[in-house]
Steps between C-alpha positions, in 0.01 A plus 500: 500500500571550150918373394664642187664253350613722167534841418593578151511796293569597164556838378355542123554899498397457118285316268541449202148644258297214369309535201222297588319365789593188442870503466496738798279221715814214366752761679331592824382069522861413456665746764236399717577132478863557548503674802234276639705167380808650680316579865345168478786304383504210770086510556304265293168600366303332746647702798326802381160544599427882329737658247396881399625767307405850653608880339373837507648622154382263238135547563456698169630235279258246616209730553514602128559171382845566357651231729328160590564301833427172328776563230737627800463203698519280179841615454621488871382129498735474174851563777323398850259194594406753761319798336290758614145413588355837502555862505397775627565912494236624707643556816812647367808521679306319804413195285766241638307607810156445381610172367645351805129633633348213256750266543434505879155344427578317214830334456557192669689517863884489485541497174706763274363794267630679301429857408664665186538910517503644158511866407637572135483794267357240225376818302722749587277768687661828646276471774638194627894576456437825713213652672441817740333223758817255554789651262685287296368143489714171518394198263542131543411160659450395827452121576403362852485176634337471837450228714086501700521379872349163548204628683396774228546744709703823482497908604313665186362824446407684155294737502358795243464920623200622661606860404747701218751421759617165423851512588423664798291224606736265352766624757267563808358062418933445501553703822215251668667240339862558629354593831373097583726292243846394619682556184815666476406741202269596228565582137343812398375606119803647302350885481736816404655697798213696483226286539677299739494769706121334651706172637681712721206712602297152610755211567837444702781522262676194711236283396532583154722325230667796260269670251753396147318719262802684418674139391163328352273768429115412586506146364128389614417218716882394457567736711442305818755216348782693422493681852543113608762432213689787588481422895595137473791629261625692840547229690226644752203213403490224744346200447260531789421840488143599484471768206174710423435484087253821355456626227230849409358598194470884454129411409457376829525098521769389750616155638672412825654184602757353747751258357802333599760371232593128465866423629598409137264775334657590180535902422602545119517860341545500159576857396630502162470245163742288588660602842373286853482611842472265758419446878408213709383526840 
């Protein structure tokens, strides 16, 4: 099974405009680097076998050219000897799933990854800050470092809606889920009350971990890691607990996995410039 050795998080609620493409790849490669040097502090380069960067905001930027993944990589490699390899924003708030998918056949056995989780306003779009579809939206970094079994092998599914109904299939795939995995609990999307309403309708609220929208807003694939932040923070995380990770995109990609957390597993939350949370299970 999969074991979380690091959770971190790092709210960036605003960012500052860029001018240009360039200085605004500098920014978003430096940020990245930090956060990455910081989960990875005591691994050496060699223990990582796949290193990704997965988002489903800052799809735009790239598509049109504006940003460049070469220059954003450049300049994480400037703060970390372990950049990003590679990134990705089709899959949106799935894609840490969809990358653990290719790292199942492709990284080597029992070695680490590391997948960074980056949704920021870099141009400043209404539709991102708020929308009708999620409400208000939650910005920052997410950076996970994840141990593979020795064998390769671990419980995996992501999957992509066969109808207009994806979070309806989303929850009836997590219902089958829950119904043969022995973990204690699942995280669940951060949706408005509203919305939320189709968990109760389709799972059993005892196997769900709180829905924190009203604390984090819809923050994207982070989602998933702050439920885990904010669950180790209270005191009910145990070390050997099997927990079930998902993650749904409102266009219909979802991911499910079961995961346990490493007895040392490191859960930082980083809410403000300056400030620290901290817990360690």
């Amino acid at each position: 099974m999969l074991s979380v050795e690091c959770v971190r998080y790092r709210s960036v609620p605003e960012w500052s405009a860029s001018e240009t493409g360039e200085c605004a790849a500098s920014a978003f490669g430096h940020l990245l680097g930090e956060e990455i040097a910081a989960a990875t502090a005591s691994l050496s380069e060699t223990d990582i076998s796949f290193n990704i960067c997965v988002s489903t905001m800052i799809d735009l930027p790239f598509a049109s050219g504006w940003l460049k993944w070469p220059e954003v990589a450049a300049a994480a490699a400037e703060v970390t000897d372990k950049p990003p390899r590679n990134f990705t924003a089709s899959y949106e708030c799935a894609g840490w799933g969809f990358a653990l998918e290719y790292a199942r056949r492709r990284a080597r056995p029992g070695s680490r990854i590391v997948i960074t989780i980056a949704d920021l306003n870099v141009l400043d779009f209404s539709f991102w800050r708020r929308n009708p579809n999620w409400g208000p939206s939650g910005f920052g970094v997410t950076t996970l470092v994840v141990r593979l079994p020795t064998d390769g092998a671990f419980p995996l599914t992501t999957k992509i809606a066969q109808s207009l109904h994806g979070m309806g299939e989303y929850c009836v795939d997590l219902r089958k889920w829950l119904a043969c995995s022995p973990s204690r609990a699942a995280n669940v999307p951060f949706l408005p009350a509203g919305m939320a309403e189709i968990y109760k309708h389709f799972l059993k609220q005892e196997r769900l971990l709180p829905n924190l929208h009203d604390r984090y807003g819809h923050c994207f694939g982070s989602d998933t890691w702050l439920s885990y932040i904010n669950h180790a923070k209270s005191g009910q995380l145990g070390p050997n607990d099997v927990y079930t990770a998902t993650s749904a995109s409102l266009r219909g990609y979802w991911a499910i996995s079961d995961i346990v957390f490493d007895a040392g597993c490191r859960f930082e939350l980083l809410e403000r410039p300056g400030s620290r949370e901290e817990a360690t299970s």
